[in-house]
N, C-alpha and C positions, 0 to 999 in steps of 0.2 A: 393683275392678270388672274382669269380663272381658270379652275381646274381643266377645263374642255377649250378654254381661247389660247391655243399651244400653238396653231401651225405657220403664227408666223416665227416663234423658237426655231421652228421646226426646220422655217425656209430660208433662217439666218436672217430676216428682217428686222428684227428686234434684239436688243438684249436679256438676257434674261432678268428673273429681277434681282435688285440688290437688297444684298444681306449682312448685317449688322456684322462687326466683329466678331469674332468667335474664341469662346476660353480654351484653350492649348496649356502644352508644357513648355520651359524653355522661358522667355521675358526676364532675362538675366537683367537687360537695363532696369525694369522695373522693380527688381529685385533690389539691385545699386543706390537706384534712387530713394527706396524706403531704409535699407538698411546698412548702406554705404560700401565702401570696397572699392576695387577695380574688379576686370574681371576676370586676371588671375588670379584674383585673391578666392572665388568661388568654385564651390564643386556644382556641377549642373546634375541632381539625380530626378530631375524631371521628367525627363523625355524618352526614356526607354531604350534609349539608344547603347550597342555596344561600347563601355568604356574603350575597350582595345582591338579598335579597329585592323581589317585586315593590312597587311603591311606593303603599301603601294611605294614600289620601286621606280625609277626612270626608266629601266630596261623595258618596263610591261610594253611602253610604246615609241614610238618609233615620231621625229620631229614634226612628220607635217600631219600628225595631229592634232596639231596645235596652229597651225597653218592654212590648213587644207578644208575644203567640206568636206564630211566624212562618207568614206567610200562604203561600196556594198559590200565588198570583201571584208571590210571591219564590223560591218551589221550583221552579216551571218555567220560571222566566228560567235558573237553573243547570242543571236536568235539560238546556233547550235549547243553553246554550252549551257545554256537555260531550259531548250529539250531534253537534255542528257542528263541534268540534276534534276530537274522536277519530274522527270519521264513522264514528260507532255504525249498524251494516246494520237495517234493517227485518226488524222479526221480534223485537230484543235491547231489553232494556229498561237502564236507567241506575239509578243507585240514589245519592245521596250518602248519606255514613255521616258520626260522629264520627272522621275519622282511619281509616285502612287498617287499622291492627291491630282497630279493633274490628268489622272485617268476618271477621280473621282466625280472630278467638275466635270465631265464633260458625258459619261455615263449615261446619266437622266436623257439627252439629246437625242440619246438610237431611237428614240420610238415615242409615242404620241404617250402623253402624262395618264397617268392613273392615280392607284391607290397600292402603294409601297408601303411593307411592312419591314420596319428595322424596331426588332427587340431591345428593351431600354433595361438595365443604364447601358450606355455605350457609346464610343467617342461621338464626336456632332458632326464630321465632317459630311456623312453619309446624307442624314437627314436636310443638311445646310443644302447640300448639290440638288438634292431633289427639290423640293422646296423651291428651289430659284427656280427651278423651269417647269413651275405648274402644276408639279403631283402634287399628293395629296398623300401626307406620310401619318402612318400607323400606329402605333407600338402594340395589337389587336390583332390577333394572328384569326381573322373568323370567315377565312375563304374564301371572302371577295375579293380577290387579289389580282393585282396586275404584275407586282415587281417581290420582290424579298432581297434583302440586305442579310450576310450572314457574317458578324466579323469572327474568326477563326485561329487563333483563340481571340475571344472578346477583350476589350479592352475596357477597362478599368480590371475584370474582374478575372478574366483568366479563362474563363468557362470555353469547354471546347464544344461543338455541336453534335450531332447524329446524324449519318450518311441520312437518315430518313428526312432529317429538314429541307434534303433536294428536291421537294414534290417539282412538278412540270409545271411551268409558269412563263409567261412571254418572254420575261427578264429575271434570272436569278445571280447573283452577285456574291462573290465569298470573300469576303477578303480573309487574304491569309499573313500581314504584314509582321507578325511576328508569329508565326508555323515554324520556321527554319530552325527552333531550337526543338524542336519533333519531328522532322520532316514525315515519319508513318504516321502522324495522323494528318497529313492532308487529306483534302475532302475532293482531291485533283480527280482521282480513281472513279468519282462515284461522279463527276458533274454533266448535267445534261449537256449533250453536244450540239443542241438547240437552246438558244439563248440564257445560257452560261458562260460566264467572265468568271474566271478567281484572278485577284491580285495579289504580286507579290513585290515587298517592300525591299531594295539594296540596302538601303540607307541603315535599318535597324541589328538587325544581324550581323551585316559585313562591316559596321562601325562609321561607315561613310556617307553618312546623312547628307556634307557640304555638297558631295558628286551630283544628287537628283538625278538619281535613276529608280524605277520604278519597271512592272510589267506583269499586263495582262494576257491572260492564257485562254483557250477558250474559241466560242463558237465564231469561225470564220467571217461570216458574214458582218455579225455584229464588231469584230478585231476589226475589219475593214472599214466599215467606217468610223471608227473611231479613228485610224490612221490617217485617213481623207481630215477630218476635224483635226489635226494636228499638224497638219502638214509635212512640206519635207523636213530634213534632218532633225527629227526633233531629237535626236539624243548628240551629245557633244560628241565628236572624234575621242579627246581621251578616256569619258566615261565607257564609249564602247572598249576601249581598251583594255581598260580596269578592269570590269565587268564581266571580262569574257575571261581574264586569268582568275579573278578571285572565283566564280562561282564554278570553277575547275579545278582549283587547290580542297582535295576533300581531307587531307590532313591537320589543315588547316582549323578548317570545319569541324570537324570529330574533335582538335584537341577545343574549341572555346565551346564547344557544348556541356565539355566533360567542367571545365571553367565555370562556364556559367552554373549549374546545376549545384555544385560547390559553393560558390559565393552568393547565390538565393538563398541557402541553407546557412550559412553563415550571417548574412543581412535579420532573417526569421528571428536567430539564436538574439541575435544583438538587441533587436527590437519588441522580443519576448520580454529580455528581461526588465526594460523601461517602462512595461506595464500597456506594450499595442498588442492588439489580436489580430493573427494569421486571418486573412477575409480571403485572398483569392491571391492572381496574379500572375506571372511565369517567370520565367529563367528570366528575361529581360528587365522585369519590374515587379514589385510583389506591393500588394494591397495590405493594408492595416484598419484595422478601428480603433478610434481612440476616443477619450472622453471633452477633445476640444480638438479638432483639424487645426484648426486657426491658430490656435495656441502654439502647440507644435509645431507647424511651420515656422512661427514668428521665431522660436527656440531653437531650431535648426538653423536660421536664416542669420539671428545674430553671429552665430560659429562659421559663417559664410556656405552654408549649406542650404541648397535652392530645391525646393518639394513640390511636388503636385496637390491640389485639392481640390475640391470642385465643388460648384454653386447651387449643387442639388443635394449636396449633405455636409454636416458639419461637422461629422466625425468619420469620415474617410482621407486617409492618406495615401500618397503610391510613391515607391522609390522607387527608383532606377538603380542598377549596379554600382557602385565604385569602382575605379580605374586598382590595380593591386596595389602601388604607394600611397593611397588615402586611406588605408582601412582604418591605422590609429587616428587620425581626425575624425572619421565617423563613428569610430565605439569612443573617443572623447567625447560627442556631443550629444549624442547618444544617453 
């Protein structure tokens, strides 16, 4: 398919096209398989995800749940408590999804393909969704622009953006899936209320990646039809449940920021002194250089400790936190 042959994408005739596997964190099998284990025997600091997720009780919801299609009254306790922590502006609508990526994939679809600028290095997912349905992607910020990708803070590297990267653009995109450990610097305040999306990630902050929940915030028109492309009930009964106590517990919140911010500084100290350098990163995961990626991970991996690295350098590392009863097996391997 070319850049301009989209409308049958457009009019759901077609699939989009398909796309190669893609390098992520996480592949603890693959991890097993090279270096053996079960896989409790592993620590996963892969994926950036909160060790110590928020703490889901049975009280949060009520049985049919788990039973039932989930009602409106349980969709807008969460559309509410997603307003009131991100102080979503009048005018921007809320949206929860199955999990962020499935906002990702489906994105590129509001509108006829162009030419999308996503700034590199940075995760592939962005790039991957466009790509399948036609644009035509960047990393060339030179003004002939249809779309912009902004992830917020960036991932691998940490880096946070400038309200000015909001210029006015058909489609502008922020994701903010690990923001929540700064909530002031979201980019929520400053985003155009004509076709602007920010996304925001459950799973990584609130510790509960399994639930797949996810939600984009942002220009009405554009929220709507991404709802229509997802049809009904797309979030489960109990994750609306979950969802709408955790991102209402702000003590909760305050105390694992304070946590996190701690145990980054801690992870730095540990991996200062084995001879990596501070690159970038956030409370959730912090970036290193080292003189062999590959090496190091193999040398983590033996001690059952599972790492990130990626196919575009060979001396970049990224952890994720430790849970708090792992820390002497990771300053052991260390």
């Amino acid at each position: 398919m070319t850049q301009n042959d989209n409308s049958s994408v457009l009019s759901g005739s077609v699939s989009p096209q398909r796309v190669a596997p893609r390098d992520h964190g996480g592949g603890l099998d693959g991890a097993m398989a090279c270096f053996g284990g079960t896989r409790c025997d592993w620590i996963d600091l892969s994926t950036g995800i909160n060790p110590c997720p928020w703490p889901v009780a049975a009280s949060v919801w009520s049985a049919d749940a788990w039973t039932a299609l989930p009602d409106r009254a349980a969709a807008q306790a969460l559309n509410d408590a997603a307003r009131t922590l991100w102080q979503v502006p009048d005018g921007m609508d809320v949206l929860p999804a199955p999990g962020a990526s499935a906002l990702i994939a489906r994105i590129p679809a509001l509108m006829r393909a162009g030419r999308v600028h996503i700034a590199q290095p940075t995760y592939n997912e962005h790039a991957a969704a466009f790509t399948a349905h036609g644009w035509k992607v960047t990393p060339l910020d030179d003004g002939a622009l249809d779309a912009r990708v902004i992830v917020h803070p960036n991932n691998p590297t940490g880096a946070w953006s400038l309200p000015s990267a909001l210029e006015n653009l058909p489609l502008v995109i922020v994701d903010e899936s690990f923001c929540d450990i700064a909530p002031e610097q979201s980019l929520l305040p400053h985003l155009p209320h004509e076709g602007g999306i920010i996304l925001k990630s459950f799973g990584k902050f609130w510790g509960l990646a399994g639930l797949r929940l996810g939600f984009a915030i942002g220009d009405p028109v554009l929220l709507a039809r991404l709802a229509e492309a997802m049809g009904p009930w797309p979030v489960s009964g109990p994750a609306l449940a979950i969802g709408a106590a955790a991102l209402a517990d702000r003590e909760w919140a305050d105390q694992t920021r304070r946590r996190l911010a701690a145990d980054s500084l801690r992870l730095d100290g540990l991996m200062q002194k084995a001879g990596a350098k501070v690159t970038g990163g956030t409370d959730l995961f912090r970036l290193y250089t080292v003189n062999d990626a590959a090496a190091w991970q193999a040398r983590l991996a033996a001690a059952r400790i599972w790492t990130r690295i990626f196919p575009w350098s060979d001396r970049l590392i990224r952890l994720g936190m430790p849970a708090p009863a792992l820390w002497d097996r990771i300053e052991a391997a260390v």
